[in-house]
Kinemage of the C-alpha trace (Angstrom):
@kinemage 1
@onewidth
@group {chain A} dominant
@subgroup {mainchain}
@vectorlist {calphas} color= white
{ca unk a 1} P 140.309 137.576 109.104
{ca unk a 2} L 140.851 136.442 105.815
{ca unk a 3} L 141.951 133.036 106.987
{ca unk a 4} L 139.045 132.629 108.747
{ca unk a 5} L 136.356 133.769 105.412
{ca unk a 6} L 138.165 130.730 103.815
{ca unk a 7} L 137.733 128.276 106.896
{ca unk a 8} L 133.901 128.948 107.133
{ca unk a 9} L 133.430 128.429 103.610
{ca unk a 10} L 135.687 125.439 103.339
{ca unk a 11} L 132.547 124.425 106.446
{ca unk a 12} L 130.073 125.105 104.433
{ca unk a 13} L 131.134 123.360 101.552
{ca unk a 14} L 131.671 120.477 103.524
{ca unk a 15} L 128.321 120.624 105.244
{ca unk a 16} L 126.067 120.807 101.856
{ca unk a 17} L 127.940 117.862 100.548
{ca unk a 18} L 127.879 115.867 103.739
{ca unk a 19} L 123.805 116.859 103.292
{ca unk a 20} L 123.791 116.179 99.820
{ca unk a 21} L 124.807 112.665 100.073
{ca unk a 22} L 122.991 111.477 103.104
{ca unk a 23} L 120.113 112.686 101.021
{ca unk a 24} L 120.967 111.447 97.764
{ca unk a 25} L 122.088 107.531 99.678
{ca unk a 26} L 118.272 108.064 101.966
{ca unk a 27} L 116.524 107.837 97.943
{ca unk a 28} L 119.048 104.964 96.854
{ca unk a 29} L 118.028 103.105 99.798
{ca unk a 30} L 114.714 103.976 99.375
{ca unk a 31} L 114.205 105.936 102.616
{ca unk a 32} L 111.308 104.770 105.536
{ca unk a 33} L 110.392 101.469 102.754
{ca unk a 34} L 113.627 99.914 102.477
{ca unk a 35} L 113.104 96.626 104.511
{ca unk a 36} L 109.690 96.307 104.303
{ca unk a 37} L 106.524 93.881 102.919
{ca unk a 38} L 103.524 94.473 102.280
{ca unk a 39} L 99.929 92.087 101.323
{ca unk a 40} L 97.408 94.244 99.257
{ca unk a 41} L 94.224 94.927 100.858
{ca unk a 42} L 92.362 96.897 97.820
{ca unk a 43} L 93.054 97.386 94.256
{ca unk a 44} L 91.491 100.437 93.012
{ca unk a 45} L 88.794 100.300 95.871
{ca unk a 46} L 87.962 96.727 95.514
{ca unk a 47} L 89.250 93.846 97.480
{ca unk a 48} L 91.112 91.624 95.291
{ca unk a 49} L 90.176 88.275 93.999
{ca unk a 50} L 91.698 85.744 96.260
{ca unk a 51} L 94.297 83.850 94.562
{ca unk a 52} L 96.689 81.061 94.903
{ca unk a 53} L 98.537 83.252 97.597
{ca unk a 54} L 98.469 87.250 99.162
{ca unk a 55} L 99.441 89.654 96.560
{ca unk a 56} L 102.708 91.111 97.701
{ca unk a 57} L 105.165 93.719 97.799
{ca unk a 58} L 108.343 93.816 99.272
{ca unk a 59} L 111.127 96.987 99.002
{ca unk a 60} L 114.853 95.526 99.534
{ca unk a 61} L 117.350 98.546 100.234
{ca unk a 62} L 119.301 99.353 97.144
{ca unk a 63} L 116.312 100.531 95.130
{ca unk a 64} L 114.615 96.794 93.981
{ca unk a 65} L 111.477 96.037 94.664
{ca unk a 66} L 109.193 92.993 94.037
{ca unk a 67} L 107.001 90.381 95.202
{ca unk a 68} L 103.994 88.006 93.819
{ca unk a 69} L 101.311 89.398 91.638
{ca unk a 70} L 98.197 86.420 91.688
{ca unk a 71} L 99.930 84.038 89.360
{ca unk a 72} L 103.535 85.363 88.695
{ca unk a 73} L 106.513 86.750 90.742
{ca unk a 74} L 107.437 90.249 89.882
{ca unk a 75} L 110.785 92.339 90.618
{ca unk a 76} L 111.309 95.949 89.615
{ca unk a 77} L 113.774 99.048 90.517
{ca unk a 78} L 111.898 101.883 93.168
{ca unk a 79} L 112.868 104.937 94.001
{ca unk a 80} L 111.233 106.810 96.952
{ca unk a 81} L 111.960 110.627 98.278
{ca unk a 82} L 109.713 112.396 100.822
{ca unk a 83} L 106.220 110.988 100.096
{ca unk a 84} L 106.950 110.453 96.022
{ca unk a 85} L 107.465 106.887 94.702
{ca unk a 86} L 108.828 105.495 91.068
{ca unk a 87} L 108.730 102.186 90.420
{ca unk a 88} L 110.675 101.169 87.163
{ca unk a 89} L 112.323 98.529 85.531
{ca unk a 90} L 109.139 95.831 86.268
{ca unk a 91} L 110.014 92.397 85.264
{ca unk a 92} L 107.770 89.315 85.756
{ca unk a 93} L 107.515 85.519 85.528
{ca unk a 94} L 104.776 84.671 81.930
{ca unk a 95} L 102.703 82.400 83.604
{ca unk a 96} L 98.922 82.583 82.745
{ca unk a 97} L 96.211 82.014 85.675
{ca unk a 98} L 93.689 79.229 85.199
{ca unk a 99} L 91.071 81.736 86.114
{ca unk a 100} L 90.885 84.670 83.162
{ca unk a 101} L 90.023 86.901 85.710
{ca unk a 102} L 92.870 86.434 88.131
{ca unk a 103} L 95.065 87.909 84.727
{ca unk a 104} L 92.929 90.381 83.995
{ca unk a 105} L 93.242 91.641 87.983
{ca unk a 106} L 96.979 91.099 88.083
{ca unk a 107} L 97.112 92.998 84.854
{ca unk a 108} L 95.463 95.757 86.455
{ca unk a 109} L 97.855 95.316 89.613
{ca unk a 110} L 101.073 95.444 87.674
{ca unk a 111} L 100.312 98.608 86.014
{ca unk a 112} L 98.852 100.602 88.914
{ca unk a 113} L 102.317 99.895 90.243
{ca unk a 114} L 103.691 101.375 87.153
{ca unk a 115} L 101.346 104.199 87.327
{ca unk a 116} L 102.195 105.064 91.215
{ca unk a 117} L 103.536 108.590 92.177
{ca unk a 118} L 103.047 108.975 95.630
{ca unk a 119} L 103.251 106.781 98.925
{ca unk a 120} L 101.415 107.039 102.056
{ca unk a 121} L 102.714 104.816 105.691
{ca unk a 122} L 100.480 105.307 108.023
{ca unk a 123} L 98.999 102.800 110.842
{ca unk a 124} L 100.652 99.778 109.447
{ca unk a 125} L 99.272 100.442 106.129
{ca unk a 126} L 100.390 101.571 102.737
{ca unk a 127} L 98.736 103.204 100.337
{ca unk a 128} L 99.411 104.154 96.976
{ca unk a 129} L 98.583 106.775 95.073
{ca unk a 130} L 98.405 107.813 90.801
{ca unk a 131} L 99.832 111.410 89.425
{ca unk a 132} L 96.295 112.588 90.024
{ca unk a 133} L 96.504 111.617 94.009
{ca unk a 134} L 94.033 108.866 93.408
{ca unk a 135} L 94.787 106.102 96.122
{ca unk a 136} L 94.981 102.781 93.553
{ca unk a 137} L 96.211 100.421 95.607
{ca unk a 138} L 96.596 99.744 99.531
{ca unk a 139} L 98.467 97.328 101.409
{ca unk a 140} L 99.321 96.180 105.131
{ca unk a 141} L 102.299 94.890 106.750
{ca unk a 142} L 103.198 91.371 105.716
């Protein structure tokens, strides 16, 4: 009997950290985004300024991010569990736009991105949301 106490435990151990891991490698890979793309569609309820190209954003597996922001290319670190979303770590190119308010909307972009808590896949769309569930920013499938 005692024999088999220590078996089922020895189980159960095994089980939470088989659990553990899948979900701690499902955030480092950063769960149902890794391998997408994604063209933005609104900016804090407004369509945005067409510029020389789609704004974009693109989640590799491994936790990076990036894409092109209006006028500069962009790369960060994500991290996405359940429906909550970090993005960290943002990095871009220092090019200014000819038109002043192409940087003042890629600007805004970059730091809704910073400011995102929450994501949202539904219908070939993405939306993202602020700590206060406002939706700031909403994309569909490159």
């Amino acid at each position: 009997m005692k024999r088999y106490r220590w078996a089922l435990l020895a189980g159960i151990i095994v089980a939470g950290a088989a659990i553990a891991l899948a979900v701690l490698l499902q955030a480092r890979s950063g769960g149902d985004l890794a391998g997408t793309g994604w063209s933005l569609v609104t900016l804090n309820g407004q369509a945005p300024i067409p510029a020389s190209g789609p704004i974009t954003l693109a989640f590799e597996a491994g936790g990076r991010a990036g894409g092109n922001s209006g006028c500069n290319s962009y790369g960060a670190t994500y991290v996405a569990r359940g429906g909550s979303l970090k993005i960290t770590e943002m990095v871009s190119t220092l090019r200014a736009c000819v038109d002043p308010s192409l940087n003042a909307q890629e600007a805004t972009y970059l730091a809704a991105l910073a400011a995102v808590a929450e994501y949202e896949v539904t219908g070939g769309r993405l939306s993202l949301r602020d700590a206060g569930g406002t939706i700031e920013l909403v994309f569909v499938r490159a």
